[in-house]
Backbone and ligand atoms as CSV (ligand in chain L), in Angstrom:
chain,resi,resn,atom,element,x,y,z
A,1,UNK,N,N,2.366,6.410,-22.525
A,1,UNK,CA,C,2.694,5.911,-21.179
A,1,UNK,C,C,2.723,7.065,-20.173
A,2,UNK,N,N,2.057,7.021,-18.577
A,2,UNK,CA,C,2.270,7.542,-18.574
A,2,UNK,C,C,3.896,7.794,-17.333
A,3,UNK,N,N,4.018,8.968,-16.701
A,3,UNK,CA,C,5.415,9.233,-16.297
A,3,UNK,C,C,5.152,7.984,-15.070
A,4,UNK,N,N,6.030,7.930,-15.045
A,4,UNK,CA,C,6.762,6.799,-13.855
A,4,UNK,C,C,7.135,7.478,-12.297
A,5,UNK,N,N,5.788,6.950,-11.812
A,5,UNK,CA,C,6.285,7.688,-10.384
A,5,UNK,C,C,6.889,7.087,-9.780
A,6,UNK,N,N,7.270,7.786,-8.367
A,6,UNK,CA,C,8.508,7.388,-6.845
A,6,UNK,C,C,8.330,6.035,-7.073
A,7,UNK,N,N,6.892,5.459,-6.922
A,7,UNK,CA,C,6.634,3.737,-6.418
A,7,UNK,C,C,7.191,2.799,-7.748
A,8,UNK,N,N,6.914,3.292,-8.865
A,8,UNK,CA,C,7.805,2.463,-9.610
A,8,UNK,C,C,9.348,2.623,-9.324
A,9,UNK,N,N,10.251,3.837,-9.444
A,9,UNK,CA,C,11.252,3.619,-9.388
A,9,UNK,C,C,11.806,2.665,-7.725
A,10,UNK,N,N,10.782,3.082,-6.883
A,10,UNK,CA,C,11.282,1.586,-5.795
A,10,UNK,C,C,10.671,0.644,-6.169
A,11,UNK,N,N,9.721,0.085,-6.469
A,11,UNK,CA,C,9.983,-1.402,-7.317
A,11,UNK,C,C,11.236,-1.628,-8.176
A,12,UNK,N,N,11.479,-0.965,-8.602
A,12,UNK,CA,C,12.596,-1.444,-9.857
A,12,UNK,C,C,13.870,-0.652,-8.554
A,13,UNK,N,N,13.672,-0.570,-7.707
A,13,UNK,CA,C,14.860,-0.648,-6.613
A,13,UNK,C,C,16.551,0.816,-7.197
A,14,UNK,N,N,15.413,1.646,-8.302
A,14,UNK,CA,C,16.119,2.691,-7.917
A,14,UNK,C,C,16.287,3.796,-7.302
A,15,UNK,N,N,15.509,3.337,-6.515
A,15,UNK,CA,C,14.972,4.382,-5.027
A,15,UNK,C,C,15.218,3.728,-3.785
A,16,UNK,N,N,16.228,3.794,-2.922
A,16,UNK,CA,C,16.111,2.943,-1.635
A,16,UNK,C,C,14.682,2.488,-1.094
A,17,UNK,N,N,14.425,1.659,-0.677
A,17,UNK,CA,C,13.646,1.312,0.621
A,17,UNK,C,C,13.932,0.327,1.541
A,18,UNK,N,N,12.688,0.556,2.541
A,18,UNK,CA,C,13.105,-0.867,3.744
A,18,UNK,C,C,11.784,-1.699,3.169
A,19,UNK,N,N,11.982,-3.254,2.848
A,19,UNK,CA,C,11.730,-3.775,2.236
A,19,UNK,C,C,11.048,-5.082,3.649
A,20,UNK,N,N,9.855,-4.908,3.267
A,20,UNK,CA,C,9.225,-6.075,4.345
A,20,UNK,C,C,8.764,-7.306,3.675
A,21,UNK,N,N,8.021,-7.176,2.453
A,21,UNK,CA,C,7.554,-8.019,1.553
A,21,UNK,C,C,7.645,-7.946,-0.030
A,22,UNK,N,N,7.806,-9.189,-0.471
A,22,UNK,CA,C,7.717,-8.862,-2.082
A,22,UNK,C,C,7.995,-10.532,-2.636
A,23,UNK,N,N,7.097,-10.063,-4.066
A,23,UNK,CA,C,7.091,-11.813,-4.757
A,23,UNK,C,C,6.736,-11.478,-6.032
A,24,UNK,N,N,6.078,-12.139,-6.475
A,24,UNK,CA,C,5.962,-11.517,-8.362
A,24,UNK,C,C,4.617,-10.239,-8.481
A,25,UNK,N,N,3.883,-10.486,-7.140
A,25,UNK,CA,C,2.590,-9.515,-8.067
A,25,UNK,C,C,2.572,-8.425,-6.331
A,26,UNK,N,N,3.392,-8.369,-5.429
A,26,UNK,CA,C,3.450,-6.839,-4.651
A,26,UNK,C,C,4.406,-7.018,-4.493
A,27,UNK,N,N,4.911,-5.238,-4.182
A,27,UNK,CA,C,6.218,-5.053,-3.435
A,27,UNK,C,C,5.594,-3.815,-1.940
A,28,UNK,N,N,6.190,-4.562,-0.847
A,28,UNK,CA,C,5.819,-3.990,0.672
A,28,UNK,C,C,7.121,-3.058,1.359
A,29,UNK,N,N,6.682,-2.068,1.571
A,29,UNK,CA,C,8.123,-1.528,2.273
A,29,UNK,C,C,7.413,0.098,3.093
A,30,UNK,N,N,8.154,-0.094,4.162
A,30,UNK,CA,C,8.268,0.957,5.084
A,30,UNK,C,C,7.990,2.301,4.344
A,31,UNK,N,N,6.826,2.816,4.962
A,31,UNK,CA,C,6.883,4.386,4.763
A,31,UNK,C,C,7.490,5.613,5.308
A,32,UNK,N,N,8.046,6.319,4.775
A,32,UNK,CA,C,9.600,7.325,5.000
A,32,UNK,C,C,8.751,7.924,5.724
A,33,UNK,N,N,7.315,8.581,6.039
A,33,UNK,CA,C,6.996,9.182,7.238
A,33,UNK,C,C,6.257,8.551,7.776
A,34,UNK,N,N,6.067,7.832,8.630
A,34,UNK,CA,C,5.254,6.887,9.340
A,34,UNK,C,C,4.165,7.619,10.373
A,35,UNK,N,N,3.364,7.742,10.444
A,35,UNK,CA,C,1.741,8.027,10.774
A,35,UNK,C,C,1.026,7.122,11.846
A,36,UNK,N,N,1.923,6.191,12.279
A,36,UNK,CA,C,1.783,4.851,13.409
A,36,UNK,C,C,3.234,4.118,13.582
A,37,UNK,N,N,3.206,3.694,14.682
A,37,UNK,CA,C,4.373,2.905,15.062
A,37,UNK,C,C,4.776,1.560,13.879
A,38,UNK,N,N,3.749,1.035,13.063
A,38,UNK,CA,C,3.768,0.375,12.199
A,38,UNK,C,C,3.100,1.385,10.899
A,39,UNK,N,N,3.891,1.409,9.706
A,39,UNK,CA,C,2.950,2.112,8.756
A,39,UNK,C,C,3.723,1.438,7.506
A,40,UNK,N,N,2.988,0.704,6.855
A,40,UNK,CA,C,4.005,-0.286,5.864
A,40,UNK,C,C,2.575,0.188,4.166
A,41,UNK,N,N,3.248,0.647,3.433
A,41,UNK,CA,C,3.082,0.682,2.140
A,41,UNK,C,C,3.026,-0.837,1.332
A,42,UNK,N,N,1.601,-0.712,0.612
A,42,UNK,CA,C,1.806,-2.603,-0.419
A,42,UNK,C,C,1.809,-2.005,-1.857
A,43,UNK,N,N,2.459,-2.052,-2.883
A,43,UNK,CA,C,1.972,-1.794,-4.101
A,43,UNK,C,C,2.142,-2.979,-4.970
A,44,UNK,N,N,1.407,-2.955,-5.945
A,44,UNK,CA,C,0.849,-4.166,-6.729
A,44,UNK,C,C,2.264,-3.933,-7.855
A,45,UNK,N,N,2.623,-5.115,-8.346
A,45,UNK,CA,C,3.567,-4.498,-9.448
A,45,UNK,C,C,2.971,-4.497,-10.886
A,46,UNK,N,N,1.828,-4.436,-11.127
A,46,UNK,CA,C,0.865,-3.800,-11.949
A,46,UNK,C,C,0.453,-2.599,-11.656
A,47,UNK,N,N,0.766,-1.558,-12.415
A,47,UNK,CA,C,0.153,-0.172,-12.552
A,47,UNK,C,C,-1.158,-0.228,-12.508
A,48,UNK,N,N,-1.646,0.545,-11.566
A,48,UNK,CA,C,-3.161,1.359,-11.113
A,48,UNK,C,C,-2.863,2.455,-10.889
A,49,UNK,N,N,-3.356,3.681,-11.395
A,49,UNK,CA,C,-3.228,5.210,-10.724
A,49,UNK,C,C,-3.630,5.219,-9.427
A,50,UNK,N,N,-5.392,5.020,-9.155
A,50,UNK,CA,C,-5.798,4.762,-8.137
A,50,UNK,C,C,-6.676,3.982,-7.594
A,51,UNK,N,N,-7.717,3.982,-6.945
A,51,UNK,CA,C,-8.474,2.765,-6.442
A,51,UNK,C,C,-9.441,2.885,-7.420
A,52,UNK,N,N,-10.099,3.887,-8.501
A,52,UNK,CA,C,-10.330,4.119,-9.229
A,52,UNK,C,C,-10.539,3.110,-10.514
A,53,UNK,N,N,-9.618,2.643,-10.577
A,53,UNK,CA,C,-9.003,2.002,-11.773
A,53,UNK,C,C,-9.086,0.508,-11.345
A,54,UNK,N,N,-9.476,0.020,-10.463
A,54,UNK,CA,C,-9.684,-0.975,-9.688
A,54,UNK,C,C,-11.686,-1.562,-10.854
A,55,UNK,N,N,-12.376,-1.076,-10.676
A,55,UNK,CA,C,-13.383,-0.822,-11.196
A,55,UNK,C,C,-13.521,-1.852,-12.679
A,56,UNK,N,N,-12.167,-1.604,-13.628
A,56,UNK,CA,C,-12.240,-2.536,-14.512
A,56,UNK,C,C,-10.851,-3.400,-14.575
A,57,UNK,N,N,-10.388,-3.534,-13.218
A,57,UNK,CA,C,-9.290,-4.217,-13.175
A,57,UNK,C,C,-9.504,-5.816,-12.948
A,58,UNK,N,N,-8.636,-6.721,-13.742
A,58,UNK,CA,C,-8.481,-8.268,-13.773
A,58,UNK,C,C,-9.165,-8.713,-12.408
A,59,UNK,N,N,-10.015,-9.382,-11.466
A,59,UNK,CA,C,-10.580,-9.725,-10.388
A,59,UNK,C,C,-9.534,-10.308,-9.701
A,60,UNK,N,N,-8.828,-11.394,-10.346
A,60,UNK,CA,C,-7.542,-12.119,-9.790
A,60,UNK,C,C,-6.789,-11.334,-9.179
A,61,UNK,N,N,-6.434,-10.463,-10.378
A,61,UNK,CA,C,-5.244,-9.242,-10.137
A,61,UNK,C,C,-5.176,-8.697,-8.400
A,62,UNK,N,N,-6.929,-8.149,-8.413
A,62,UNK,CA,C,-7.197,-7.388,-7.113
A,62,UNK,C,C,-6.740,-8.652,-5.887
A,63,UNK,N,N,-7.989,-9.559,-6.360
A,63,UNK,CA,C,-8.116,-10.223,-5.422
A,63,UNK,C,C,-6.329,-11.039,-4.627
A,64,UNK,N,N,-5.191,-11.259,-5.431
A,64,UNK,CA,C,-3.959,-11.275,-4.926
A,64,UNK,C,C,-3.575,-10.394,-4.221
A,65,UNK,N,N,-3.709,-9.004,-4.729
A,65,UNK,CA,C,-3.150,-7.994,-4.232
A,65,UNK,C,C,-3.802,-7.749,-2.656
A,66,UNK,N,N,-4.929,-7.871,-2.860
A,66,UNK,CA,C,-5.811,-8.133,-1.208
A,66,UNK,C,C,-5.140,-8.962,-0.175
A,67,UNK,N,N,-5.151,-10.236,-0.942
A,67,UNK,CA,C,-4.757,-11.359,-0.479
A,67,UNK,C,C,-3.465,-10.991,0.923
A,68,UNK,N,N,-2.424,-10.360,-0.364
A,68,UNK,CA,C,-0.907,-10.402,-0.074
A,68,UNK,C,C,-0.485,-8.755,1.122
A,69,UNK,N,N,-2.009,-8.072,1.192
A,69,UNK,CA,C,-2.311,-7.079,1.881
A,69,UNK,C,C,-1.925,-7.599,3.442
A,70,UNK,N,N,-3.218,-8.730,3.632
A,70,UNK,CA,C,-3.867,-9.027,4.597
A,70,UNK,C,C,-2.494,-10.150,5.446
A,71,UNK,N,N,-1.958,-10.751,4.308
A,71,UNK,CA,C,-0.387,-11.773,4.499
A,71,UNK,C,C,0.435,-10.623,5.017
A,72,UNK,N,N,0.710,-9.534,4.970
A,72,UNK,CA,C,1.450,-8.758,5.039
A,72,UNK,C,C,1.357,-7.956,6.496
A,73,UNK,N,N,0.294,-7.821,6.910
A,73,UNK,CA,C,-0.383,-6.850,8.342
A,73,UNK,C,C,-0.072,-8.375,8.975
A,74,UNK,N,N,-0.410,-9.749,8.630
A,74,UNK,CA,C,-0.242,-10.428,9.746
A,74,UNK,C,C,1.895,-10.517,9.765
A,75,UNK,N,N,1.989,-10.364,8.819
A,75,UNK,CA,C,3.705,-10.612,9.185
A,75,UNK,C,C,4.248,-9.867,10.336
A,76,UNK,N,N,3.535,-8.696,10.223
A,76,UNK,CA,C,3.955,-7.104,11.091
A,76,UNK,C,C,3.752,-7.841,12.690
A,77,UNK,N,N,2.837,-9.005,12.339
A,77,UNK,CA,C,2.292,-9.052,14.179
A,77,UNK,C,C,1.201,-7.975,14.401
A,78,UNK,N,N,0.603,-7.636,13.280
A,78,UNK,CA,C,-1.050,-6.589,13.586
A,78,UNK,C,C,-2.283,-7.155,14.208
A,79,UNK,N,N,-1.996,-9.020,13.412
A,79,UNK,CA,C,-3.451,-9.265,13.152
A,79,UNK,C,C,-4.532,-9.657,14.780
A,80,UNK,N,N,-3.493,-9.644,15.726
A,80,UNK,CA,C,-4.250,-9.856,17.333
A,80,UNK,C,C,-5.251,-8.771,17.815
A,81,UNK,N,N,-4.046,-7.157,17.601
A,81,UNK,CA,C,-4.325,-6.541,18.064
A,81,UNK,C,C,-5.143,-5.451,16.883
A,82,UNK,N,N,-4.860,-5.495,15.767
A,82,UNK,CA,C,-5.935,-4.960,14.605
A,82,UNK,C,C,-4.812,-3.685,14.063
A,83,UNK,N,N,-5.514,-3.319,12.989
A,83,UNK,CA,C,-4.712,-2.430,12.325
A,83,UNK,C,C,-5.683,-1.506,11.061
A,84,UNK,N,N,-5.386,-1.134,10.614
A,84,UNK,CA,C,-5.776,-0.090,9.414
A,84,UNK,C,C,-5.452,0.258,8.304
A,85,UNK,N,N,-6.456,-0.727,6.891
A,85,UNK,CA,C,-5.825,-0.338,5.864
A,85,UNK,C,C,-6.819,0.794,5.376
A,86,UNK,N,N,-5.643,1.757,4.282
A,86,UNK,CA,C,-6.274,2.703,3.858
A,86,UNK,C,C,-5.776,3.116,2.489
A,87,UNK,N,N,-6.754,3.332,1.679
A,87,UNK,CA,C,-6.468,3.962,0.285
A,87,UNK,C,C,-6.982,5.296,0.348
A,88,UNK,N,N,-5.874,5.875,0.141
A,88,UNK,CA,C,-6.027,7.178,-0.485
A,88,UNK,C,C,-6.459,7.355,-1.530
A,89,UNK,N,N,-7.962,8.301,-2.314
A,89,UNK,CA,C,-7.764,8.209,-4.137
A,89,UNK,C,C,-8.460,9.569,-3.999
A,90,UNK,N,N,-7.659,10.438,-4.752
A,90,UNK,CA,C,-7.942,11.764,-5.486
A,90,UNK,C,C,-7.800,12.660,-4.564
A,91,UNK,N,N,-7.856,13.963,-4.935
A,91,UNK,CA,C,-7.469,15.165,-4.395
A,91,UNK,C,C,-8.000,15.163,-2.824
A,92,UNK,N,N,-9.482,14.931,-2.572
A,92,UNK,CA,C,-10.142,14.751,-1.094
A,92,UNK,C,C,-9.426,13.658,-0.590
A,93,UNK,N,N,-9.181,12.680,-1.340
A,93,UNK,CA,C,-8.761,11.515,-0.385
A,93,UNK,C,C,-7.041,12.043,0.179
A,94,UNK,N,N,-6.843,12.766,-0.544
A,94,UNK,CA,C,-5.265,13.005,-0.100
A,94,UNK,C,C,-4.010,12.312,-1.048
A,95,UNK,N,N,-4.530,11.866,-1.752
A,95,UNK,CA,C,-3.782,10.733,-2.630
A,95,UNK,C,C,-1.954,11.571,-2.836
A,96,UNK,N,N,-1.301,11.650,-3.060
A,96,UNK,CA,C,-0.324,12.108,-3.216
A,96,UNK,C,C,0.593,11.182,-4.275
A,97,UNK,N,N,0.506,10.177,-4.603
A,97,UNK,CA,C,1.283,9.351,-5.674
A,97,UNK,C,C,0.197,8.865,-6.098
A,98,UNK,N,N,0.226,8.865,-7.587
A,98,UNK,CA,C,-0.496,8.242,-9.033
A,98,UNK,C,C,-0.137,6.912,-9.004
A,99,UNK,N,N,-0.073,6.253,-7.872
A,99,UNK,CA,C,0.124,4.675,-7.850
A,99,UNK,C,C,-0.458,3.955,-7.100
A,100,UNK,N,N,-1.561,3.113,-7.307
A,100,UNK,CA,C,-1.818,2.789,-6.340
A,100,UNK,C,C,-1.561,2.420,-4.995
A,101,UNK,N,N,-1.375,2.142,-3.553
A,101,UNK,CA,C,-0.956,1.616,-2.678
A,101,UNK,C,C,-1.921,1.863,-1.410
A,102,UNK,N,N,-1.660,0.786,-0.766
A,102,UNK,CA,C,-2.539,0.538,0.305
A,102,UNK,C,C,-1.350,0.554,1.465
A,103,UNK,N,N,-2.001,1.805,2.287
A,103,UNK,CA,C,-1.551,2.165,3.757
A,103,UNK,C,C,-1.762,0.952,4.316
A,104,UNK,N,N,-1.050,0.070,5.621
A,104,UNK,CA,C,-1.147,-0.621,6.670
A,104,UNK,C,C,-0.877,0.042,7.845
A,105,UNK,N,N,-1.910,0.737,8.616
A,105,UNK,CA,C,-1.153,1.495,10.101
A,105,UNK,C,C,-1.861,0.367,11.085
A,106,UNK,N,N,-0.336,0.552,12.037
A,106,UNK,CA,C,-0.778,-0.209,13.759
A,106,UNK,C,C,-0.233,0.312,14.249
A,107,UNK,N,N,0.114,-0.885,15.313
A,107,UNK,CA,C,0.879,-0.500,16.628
A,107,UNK,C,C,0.566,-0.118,17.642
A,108,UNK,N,N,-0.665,0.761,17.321
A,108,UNK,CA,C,-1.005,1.898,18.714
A,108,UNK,C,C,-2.603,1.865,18.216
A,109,UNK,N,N,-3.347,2.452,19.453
A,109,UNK,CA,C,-4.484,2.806,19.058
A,109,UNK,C,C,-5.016,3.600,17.996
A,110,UNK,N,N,-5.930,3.552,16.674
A,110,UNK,CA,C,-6.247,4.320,16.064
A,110,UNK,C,C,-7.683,5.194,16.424
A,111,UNK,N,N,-7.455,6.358,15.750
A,111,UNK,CA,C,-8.880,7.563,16.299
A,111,UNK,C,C,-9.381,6.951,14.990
A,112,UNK,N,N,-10.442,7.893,15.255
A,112,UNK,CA,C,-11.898,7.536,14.200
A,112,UNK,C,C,-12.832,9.190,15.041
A,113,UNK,N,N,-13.158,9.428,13.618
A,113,UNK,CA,C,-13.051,9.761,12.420
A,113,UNK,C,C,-11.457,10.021,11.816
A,114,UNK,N,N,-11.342,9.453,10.982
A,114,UNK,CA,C,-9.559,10.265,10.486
A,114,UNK,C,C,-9.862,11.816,9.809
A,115,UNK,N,N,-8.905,12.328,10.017
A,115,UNK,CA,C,-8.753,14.109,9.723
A,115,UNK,C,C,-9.349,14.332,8.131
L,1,AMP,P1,P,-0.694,8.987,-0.270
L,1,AMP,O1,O,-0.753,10.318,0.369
L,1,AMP,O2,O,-1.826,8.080,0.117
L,1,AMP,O3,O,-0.518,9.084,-1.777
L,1,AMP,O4,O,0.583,8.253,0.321
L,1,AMP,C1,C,1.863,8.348,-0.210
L,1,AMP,C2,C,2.782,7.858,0.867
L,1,AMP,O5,O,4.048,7.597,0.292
L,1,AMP,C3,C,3.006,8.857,1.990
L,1,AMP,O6,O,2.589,8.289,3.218
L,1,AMP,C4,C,4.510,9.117,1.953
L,1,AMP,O7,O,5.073,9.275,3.230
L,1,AMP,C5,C,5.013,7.869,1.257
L,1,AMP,N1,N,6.286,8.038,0.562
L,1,AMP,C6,C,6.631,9.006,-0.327
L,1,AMP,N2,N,7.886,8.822,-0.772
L,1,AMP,C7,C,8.330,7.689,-0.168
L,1,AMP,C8,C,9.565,6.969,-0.211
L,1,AMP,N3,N,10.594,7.369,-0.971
L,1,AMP,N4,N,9.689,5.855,0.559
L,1,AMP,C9,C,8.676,5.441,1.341
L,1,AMP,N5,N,7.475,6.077,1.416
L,1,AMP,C10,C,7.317,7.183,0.695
């Protein structure tokens, strides 16, 4: 197995968070440094390292987790004015946790190209 990162121990809620969404297959909650006036974290409560691993993952599996993405940016009040999901995977991408999760940024205008 392997070690149990930050995002599991806040699923299993021994890590505070601010908690926007959650049901049997994601848990949604506020990111401790926020990068947009809205910046909300989704993780699947199925282990993925990274988007990587997506590749031979259950179709259902993904396709909920998408699903409950897109349910989630409209809760925020994104979906008028638009928003930005983003996966981080591997060292270039910036990835910083071995768990999967999908960035939601709004609120404000986003640049393009990102850094
Ligand atoms: P990434 O760089 O794509 O792996 O993103 C990891 C994200 O997790 C970063 O945006 C961090 O700010 C966020 N993060 C790390 N620890 C916590 C935490 N305890 N609560 C909420 N967000 C966190």
């Amino acid at each position: 197995m392997p070690e149990r990162t930050i995002f599991e121990k806040i699923i299993d809620k021994e890590i505070p968070s601010e908690a926007v969404f959650e049901d049997d297959s994601v848990y949604a909650f506020r990111d401790i440094n926020p990068q947009a006036p809205v910046h909300v974290l989704v993780v699947p409560k199925t282990r993925f390292t990274g988007f990587a691993d997506l590749k031979s993952a259950d179709a259902q599996v993904i396709g909920t987790f998408m699903q409950r993405v897109a349910r989630v940016a409209e809760q925020l009040g994104l979906e008028k004015e638009g928003y930005r999901i983003v996966f981080n995977h591997g060292r270039h991408g910036q990835q910083s946790v071995d768990y999967i999760h999908a960035h939601i940024l709004g609120g404000r205008q986003l640049g393009w190209p990102p850094g």
